[in-house]
TORTORDO-418500 format. One line per field, with one value per residue: residue number from 0; x, y, z of N, C-alpha, C in turn. Coordinates in pm, whole numbers. Layout:
<recs>
num c(NUM, ...)
nu c(X, ...)
nv c(Y, ...)
nw c(Z, ...)
cau c(X, ...)
cav c(Y, ...)
caw c(Z, ...)
cu c(X, ...)
cv c(Y, ...)
cw c(Z, ...)
</recs>
This chain:
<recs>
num c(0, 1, 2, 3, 4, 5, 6, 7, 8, 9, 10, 11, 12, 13, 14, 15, 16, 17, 18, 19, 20, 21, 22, 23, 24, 25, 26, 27, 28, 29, 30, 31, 32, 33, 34, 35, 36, 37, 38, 39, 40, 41, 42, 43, 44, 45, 46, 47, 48, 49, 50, 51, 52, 53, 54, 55, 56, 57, 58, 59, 60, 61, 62, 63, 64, 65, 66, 67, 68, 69, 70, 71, 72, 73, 74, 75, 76, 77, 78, 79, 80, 81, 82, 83, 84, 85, 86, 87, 88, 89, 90, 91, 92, 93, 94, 95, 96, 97, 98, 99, 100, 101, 102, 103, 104, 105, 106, 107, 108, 109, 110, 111, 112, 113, 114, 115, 116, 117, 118, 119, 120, 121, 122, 123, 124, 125, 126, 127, 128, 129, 130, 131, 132, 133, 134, 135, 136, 137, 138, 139, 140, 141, 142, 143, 144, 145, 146, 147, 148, 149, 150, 151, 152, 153, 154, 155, 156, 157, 158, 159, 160, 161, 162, 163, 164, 165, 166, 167, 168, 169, 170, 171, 172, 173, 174, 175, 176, 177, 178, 179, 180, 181, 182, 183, 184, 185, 186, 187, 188, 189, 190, 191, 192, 193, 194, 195, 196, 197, 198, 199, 200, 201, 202, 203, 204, 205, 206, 207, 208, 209, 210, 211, 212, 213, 214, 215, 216, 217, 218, 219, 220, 221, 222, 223, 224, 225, 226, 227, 228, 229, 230, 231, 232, 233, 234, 235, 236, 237, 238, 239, 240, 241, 242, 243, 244, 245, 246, 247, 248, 249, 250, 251, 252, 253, 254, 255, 256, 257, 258, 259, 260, 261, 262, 263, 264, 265, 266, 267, 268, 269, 270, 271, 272, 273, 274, 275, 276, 277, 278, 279)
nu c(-6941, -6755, -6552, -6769, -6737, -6505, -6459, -6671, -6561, -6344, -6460, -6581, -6324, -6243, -6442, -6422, -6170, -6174, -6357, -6229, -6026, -6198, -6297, -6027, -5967, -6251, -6475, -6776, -6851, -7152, -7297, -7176, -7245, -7505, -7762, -8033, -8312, -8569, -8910, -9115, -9405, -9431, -9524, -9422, -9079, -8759, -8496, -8142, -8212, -8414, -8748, -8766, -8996, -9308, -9561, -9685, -9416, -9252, -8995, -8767, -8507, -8208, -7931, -7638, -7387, -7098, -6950, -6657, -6631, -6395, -6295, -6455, -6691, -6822, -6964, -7260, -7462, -7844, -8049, -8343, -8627, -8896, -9136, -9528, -9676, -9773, -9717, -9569, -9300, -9021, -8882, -8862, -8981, -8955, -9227, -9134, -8847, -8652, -8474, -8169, -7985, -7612, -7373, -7084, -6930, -6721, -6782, -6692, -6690, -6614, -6571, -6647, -6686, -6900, -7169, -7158, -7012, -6836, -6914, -6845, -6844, -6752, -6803, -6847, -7054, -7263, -7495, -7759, -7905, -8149, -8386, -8475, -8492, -8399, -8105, -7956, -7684, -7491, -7430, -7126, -7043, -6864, -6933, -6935, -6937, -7009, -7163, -7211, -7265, -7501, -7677, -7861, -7893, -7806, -7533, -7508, -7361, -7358, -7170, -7218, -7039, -7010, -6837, -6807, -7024, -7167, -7043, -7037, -7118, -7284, -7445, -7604, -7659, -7739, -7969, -8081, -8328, -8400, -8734, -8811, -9154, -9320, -9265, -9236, -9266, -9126, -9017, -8868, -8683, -8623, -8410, -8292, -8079, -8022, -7761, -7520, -7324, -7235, -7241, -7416, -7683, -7754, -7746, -8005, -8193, -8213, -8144, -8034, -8287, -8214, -7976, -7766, -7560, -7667, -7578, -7566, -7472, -7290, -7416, -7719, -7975, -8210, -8459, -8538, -8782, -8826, -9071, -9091, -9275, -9173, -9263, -9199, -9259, -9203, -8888, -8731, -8908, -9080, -9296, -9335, -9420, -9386, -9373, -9299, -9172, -9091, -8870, -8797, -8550, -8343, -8339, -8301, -8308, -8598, -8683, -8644, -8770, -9053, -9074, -9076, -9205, -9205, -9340, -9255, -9163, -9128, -9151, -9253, -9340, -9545, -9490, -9559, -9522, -9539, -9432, -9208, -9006, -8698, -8498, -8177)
nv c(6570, 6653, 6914, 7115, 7105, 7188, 7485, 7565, 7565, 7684, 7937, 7963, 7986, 8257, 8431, 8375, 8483, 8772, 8816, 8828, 9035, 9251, 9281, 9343, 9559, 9725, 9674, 9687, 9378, 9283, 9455, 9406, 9189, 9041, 8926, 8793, 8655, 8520, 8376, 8205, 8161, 8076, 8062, 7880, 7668, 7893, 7816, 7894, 7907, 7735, 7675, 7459, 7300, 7391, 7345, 7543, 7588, 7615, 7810, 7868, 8090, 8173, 8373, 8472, 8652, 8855, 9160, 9313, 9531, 9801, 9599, 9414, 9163, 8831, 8572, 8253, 8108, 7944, 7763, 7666, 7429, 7347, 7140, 7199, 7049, 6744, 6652, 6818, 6775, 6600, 6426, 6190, 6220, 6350, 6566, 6742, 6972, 6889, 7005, 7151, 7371, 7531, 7771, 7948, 8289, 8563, 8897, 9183, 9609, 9782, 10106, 10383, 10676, 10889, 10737, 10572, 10228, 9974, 9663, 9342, 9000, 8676, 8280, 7967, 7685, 7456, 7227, 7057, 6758, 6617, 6526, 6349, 6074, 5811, 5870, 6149, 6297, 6646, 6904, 7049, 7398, 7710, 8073, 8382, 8712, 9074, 9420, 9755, 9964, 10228, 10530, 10532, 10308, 9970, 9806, 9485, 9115, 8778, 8453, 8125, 7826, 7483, 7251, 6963, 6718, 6819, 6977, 7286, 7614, 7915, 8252, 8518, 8797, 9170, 9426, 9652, 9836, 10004, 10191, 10442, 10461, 10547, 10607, 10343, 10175, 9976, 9989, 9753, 9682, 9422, 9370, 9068, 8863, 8506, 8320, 8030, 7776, 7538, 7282, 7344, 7435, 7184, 6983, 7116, 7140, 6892, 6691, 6902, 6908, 7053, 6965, 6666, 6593, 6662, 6858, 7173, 7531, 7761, 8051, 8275, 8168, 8221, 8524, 8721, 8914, 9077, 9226, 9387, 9419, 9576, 9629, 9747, 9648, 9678, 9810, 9593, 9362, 9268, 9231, 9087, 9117, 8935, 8972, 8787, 8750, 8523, 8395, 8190, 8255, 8127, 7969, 7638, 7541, 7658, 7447, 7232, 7145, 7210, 6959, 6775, 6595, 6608, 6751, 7000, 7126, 7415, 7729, 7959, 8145, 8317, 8342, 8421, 8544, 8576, 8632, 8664, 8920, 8907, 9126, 9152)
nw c(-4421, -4294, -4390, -4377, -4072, -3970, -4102, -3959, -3703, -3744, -3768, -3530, -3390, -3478, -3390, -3130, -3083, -3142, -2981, -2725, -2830, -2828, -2598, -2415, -2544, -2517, -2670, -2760, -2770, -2814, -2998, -3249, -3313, -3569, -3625, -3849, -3977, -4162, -4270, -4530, -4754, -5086, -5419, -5592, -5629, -5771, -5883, -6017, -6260, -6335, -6274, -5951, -5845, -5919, -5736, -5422, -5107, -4838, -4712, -4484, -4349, -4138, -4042, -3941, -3813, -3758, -3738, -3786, -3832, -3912, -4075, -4238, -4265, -4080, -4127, -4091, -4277, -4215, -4496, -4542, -4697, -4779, -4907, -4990, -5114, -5246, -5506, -5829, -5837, -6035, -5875, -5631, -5314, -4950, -4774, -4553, -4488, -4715, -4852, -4728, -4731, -4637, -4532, -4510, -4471, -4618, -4581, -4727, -4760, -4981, -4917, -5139, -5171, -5047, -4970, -5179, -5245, -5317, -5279, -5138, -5149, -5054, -5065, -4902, -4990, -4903, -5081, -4902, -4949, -4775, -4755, -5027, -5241, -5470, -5219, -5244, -5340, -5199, -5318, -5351, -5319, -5463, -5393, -5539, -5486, -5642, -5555, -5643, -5448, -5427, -5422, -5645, -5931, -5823, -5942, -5997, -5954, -5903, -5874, -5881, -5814, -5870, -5781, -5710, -5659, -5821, -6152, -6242, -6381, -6275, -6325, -6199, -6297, -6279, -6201, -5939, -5709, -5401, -5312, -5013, -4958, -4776, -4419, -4296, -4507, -4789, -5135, -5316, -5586, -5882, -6161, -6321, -6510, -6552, -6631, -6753, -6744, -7027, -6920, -6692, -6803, -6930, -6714, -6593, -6789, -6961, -7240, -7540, -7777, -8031, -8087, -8257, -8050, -7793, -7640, -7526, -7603, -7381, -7228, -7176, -6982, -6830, -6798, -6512, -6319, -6040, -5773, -5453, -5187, -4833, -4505, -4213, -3875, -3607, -3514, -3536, -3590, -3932, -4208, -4568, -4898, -5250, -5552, -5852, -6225, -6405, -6696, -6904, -7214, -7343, -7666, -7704, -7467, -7403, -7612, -7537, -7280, -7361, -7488, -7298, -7030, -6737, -6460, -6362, -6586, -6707, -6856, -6857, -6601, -6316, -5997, -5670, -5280, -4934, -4669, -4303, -4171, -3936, -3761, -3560)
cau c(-6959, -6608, -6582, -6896, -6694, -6337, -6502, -6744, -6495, -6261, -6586, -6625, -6214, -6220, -6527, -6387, -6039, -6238, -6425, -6110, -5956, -6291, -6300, -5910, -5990, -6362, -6513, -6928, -6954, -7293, -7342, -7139, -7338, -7558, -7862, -8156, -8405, -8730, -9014, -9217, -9454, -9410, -9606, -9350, -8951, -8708, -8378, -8028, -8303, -8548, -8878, -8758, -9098, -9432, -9635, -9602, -9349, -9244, -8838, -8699, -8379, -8123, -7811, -7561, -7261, -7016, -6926, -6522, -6559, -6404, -6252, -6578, -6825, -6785, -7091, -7314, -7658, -7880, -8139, -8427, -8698, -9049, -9292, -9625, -9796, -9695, -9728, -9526, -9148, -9035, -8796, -8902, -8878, -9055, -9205, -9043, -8724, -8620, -8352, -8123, -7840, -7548, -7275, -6999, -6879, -6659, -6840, -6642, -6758, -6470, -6617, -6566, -6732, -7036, -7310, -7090, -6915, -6847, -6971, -6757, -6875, -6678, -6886, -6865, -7149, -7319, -7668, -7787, -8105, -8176, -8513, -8488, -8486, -8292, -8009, -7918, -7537, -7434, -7357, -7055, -6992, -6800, -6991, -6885, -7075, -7023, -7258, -7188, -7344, -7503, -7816, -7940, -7955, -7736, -7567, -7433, -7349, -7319, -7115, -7237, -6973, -7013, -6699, -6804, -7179, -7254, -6982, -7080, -7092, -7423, -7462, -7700, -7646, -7932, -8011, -8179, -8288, -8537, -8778, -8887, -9297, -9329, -9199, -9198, -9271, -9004, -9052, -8765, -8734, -8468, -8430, -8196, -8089, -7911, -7636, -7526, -7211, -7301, -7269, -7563, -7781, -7787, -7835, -8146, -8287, -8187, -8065, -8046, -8336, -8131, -7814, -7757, -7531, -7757, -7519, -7561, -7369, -7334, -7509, -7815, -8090, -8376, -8487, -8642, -8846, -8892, -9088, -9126, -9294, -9124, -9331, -9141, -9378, -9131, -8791, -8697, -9025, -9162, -9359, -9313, -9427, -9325, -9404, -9165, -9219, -8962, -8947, -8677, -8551, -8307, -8430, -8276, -8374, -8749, -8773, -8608, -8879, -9210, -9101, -9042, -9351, -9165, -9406, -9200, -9039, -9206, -9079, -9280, -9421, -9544, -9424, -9567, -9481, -9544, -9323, -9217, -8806, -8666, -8345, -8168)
cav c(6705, 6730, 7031, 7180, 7110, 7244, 7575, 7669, 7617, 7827, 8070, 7999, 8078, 8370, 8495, 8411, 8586, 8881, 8853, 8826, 9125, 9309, 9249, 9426, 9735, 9773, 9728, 9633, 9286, 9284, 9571, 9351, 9057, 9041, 8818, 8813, 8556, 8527, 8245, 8242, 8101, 8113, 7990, 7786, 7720, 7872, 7804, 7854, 7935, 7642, 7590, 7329, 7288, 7394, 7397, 7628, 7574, 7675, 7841, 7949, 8126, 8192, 8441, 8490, 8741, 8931, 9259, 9348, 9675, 9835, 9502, 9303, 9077, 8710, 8476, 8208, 8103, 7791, 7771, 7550, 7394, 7229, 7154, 7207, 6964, 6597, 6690, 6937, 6707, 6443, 6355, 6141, 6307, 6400, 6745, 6818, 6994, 6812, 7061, 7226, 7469, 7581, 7817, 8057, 8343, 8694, 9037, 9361, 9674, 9892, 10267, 10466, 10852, 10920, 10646, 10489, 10159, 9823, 9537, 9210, 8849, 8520, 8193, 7832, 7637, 7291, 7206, 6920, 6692, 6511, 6432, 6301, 5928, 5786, 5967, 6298, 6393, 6704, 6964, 7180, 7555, 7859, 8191, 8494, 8822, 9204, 9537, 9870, 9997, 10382, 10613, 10523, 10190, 9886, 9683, 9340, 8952, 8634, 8311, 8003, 7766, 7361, 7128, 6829, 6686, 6870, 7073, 7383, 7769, 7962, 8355, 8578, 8943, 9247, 9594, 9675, 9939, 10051, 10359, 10426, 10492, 10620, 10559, 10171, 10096, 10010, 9914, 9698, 9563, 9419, 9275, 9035, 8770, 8405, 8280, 7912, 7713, 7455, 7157, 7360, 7397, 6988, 6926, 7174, 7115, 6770, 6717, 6995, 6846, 7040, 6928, 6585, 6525, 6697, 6953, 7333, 7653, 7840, 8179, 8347, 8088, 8328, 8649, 8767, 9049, 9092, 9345, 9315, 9534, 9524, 9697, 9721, 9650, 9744, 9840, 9466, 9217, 9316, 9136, 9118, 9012, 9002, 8872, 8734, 8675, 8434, 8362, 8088, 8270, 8020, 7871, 7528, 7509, 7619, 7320, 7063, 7205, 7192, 6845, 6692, 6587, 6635, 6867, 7128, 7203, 7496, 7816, 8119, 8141, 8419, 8343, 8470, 8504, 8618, 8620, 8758, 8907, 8933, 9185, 9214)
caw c(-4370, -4225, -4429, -4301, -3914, -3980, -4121, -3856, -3628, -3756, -3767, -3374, -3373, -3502, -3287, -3007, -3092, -3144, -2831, -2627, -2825, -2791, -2424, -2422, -2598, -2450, -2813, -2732, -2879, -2898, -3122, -3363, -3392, -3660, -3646, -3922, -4031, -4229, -4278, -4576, -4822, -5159, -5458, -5648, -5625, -5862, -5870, -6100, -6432, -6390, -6168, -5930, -5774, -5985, -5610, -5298, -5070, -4735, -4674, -4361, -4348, -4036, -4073, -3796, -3859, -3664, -3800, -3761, -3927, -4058, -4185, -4284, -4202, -4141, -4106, -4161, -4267, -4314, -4530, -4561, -4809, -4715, -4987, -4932, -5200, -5288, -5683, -5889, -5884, -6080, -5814, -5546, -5223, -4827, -4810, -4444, -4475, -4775, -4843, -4663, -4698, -4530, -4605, -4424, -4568, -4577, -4679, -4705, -4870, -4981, -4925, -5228, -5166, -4956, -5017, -5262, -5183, -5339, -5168, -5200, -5053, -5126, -4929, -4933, -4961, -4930, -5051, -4855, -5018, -4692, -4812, -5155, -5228, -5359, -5157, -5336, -5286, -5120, -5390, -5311, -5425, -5391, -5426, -5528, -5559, -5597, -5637, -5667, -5389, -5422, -5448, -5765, -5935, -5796, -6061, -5913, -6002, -5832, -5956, -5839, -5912, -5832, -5802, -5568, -5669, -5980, -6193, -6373, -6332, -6286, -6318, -6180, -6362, -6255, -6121, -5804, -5653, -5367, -5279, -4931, -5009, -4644, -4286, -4241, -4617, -4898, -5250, -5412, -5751, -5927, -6277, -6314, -6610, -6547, -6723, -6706, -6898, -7120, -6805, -6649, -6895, -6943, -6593, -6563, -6873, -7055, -7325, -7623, -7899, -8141, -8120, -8212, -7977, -7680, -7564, -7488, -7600, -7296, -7210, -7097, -6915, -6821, -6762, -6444, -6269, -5885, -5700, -5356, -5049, -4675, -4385, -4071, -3779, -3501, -3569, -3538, -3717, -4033, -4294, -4666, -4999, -5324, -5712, -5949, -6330, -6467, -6862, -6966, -7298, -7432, -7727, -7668, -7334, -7449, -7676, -7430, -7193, -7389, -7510, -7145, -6943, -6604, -6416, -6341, -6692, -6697, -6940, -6789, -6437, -6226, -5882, -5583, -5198, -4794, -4528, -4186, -4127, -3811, -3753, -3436)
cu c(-6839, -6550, -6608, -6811, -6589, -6388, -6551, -6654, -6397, -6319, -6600, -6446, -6196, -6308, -6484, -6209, -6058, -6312, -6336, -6050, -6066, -6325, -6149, -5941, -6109, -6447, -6671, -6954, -7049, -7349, -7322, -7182, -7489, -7636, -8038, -8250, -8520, -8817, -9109, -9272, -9460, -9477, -9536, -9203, -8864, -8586, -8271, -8109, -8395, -8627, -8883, -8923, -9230, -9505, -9576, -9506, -9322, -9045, -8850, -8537, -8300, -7982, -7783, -7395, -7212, -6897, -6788, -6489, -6470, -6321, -6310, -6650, -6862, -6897, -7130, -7436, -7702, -7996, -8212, -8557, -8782, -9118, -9447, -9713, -9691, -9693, -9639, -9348, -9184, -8983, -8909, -8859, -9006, -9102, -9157, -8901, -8666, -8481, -8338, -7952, -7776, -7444, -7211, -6954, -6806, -6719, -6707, -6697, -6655, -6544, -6589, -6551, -6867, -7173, -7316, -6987, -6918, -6799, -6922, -6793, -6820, -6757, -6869, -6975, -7216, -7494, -7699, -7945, -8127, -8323, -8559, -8427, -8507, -8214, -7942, -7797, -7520, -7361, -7284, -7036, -6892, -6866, -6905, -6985, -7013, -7113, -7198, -7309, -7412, -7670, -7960, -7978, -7831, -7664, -7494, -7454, -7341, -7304, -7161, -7154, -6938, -6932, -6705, -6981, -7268, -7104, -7013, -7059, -7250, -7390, -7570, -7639, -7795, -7857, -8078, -8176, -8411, -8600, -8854, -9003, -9336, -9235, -9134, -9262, -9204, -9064, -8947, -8804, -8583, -8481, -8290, -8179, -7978, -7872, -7579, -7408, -7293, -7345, -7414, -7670, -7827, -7826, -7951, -8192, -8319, -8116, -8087, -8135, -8263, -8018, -7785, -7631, -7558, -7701, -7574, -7426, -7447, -7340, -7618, -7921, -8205, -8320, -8574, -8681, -8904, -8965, -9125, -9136, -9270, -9203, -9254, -9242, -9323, -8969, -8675, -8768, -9087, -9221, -9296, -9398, -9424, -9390, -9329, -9195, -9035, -9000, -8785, -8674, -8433, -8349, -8434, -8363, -8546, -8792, -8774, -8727, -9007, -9176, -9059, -9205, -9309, -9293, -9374, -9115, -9203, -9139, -9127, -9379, -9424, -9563, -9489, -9530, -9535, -9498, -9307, -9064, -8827, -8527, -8284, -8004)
cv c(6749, 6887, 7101, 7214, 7198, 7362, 7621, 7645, 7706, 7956, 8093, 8038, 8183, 8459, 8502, 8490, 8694, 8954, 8849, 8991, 9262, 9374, 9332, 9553, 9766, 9783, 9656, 9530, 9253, 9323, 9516, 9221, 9089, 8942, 8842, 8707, 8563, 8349, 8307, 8156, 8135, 8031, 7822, 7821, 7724, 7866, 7808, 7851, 7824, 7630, 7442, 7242, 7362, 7442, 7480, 7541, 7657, 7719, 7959, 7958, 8178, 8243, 8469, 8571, 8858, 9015, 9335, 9454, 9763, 9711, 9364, 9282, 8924, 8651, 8342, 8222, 7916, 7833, 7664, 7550, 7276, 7214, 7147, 7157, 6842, 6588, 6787, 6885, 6577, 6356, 6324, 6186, 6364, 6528, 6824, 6832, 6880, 6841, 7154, 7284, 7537, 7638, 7930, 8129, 8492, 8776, 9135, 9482, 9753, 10024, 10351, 10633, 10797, 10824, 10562, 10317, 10009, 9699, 9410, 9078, 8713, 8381, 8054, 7779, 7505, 7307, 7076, 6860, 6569, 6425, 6377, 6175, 5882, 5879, 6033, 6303, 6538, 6787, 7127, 7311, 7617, 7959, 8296, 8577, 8938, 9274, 9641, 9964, 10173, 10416, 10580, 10375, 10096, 9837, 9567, 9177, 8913, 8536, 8275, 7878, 7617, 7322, 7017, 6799, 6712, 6950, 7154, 7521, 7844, 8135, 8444, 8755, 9026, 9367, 9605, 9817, 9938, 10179, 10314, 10520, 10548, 10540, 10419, 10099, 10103, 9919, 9898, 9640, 9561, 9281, 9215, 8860, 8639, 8312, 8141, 7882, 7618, 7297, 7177, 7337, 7228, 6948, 6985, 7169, 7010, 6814, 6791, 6891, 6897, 7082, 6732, 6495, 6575, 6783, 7127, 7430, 7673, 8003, 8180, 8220, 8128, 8452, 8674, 8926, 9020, 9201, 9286, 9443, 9466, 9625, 9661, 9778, 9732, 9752, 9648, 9336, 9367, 9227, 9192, 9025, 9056, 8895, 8859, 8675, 8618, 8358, 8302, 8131, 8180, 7948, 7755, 7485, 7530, 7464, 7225, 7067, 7191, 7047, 6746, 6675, 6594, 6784, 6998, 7221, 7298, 7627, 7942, 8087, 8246, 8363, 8442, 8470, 8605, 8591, 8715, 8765, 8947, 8994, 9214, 9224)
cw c(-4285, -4257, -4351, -4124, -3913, -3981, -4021, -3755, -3616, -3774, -3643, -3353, -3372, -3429, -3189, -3009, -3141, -3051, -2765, -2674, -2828, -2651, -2348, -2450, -2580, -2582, -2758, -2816, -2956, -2994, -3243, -3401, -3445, -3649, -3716, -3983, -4085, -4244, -4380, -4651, -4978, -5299, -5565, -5615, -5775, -5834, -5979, -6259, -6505, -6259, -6100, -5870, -5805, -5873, -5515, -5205, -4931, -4722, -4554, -4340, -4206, -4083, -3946, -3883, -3763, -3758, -3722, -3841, -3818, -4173, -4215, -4202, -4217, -4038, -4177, -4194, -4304, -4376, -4592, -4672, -4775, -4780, -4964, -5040, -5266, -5463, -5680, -5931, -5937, -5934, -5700, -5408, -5084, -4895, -4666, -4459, -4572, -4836, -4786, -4697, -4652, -4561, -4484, -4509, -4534, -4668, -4608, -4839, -4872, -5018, -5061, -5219, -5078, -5024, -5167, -5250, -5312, -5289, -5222, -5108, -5148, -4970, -5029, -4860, -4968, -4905, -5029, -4929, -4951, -4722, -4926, -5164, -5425, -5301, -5285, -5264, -5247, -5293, -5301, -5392, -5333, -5452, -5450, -5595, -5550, -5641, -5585, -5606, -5382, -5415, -5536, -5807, -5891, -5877, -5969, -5982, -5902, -5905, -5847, -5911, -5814, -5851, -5747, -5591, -5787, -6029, -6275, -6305, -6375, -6262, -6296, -6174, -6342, -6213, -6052, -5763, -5523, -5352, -5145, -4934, -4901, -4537, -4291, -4368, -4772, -4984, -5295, -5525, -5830, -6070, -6299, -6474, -6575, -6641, -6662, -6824, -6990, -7020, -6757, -6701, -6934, -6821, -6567, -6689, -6987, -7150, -7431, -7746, -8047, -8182, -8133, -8108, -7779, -7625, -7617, -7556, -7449, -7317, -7164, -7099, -6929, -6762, -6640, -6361, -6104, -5837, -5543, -5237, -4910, -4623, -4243, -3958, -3671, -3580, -3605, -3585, -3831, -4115, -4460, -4790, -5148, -5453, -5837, -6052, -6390, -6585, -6886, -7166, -7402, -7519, -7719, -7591, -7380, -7498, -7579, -7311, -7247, -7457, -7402, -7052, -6782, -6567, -6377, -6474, -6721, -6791, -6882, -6704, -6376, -6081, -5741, -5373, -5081, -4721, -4410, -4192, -4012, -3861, -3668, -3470)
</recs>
């Protein structure tokens, strides 16, 4: 995790050589830190275009970011993973905090016209699998994402791309949008389809039954559908919850999936969830 050290300190560098030149030109620190978190329950986990986890589950998330507009937004977050039933993995593994991830990263949104902008984030990330036995390695990434931020509908990607623990490249392609239904209640939904090389596809779903030599073309994983309602209680807690159908349309991947007895190879799942955000 030397990594992991070097980084956030050059994350607490740069804060504090922001708070020093903040503190010069009278700029209100505070205003520019960014702190948001949620806790929720959710009925199964999906991940990268397979059902790692069949049962509910517990994730709690923590974001911290300090906003240097007009030239970005540089933060981290961790995020965590608690299972809440000793069934549903093959892998052997606690259900407290079994994984955890941690990542730093730079957003900027380059303005284009009035309620137009596109939104750019590059982040390095490590997923830790402190509770899986035997010992799980430490897969590294680098993220990258943009959307096309406006009025109407969103469009946006994210690469997920492993070099250190796993190597492959994962894609998450969609449209989002929300409507606010009154005062303190918004309806989002966002359809989105993931894309995987041919490495991925073998590590999340074995080996190809028909190919004899077990490998993948790469392309499209699954298809999914989110909707999800936020209620803001006070201008700072709200609750939320949301339902997610996910249909693994690869044909490959189908077969390698209904001929696996692992409990989680799963091909279509409706997904449900409740949680609380915090935004200060």
């Amino acid at each position: 995790m030397k990594s992991v050290s070097l980084l956030l300190s050059f994350l607490f560098c740069i804060s504090l050589s922001f708070a020093v030149f903040a503190a010069e030109k009278d700029i209100k620190v505070l205003e520019r830190i960014k702190l948001s978190a949620y806790a929720d329950v959710e009925t199964s986990y999906h991940a990268r275009g397979k059902i790692v986890d069949k049962n509910p589950f517990s994730a709690q998330c923590a974001d911290l970011a300090l906003d240097f507009d007009p030239f970005g937004k540089l933060g981290g977050y961790a995020w965590s993973v608690s299972s809440m039933s000793r069934s549903g993995q093959s892998a052997v593994r606690r259900n407290f905090y079994n994984e955890v991830d941690y990542a730093v990263y730079y957003d900027y949104a380059l303005k284009i016209t009035d309620g137009w902008a596109l939104d750019n984030m590059v982040a390095r990330k490590w997923v830790t699998l402190p509770g899986y036995r035997p010992h799980a390695h430490t897969i590294h990434e680098w993220n990258f994402s943009q959307s096309l931020v406006n009025p109407y509908v969103t469009p946006y990607y994210l690469l997920r791309s492993g070099f250190k623990g796993g190597k492959w490249n994962y894609w998450d392609v969609g449209l989002m949008r929300s409507w606010k239904l009154c005062d303190r209640l918004t309806l989002s939904a966002r359809a989105f389809a993931e894309l995987g090389d041919c490495r991925l596809l073998y590590d999340q779903y074995g080996a190809n039954p028909n190919n004899p030599n077990g490998t993948y073309s790469s392309g499209i994983m699954a298809l999914n559908l989110v909707l999800r309602l936020d209620y803001a209680i006070t201008d700072y807690f709200g609750v939320f919850a949301f339902v997610h159908q996910f249909d693994v349309v690869n044909t490959d991947a189908r077969d390698a999936q209904g001929q696996s007895s692992a409990p989680e190879s799963l091909n279509d799942l409706t997904i449900g969830g409740i949680g609380l955000s915090f935004n200060f």
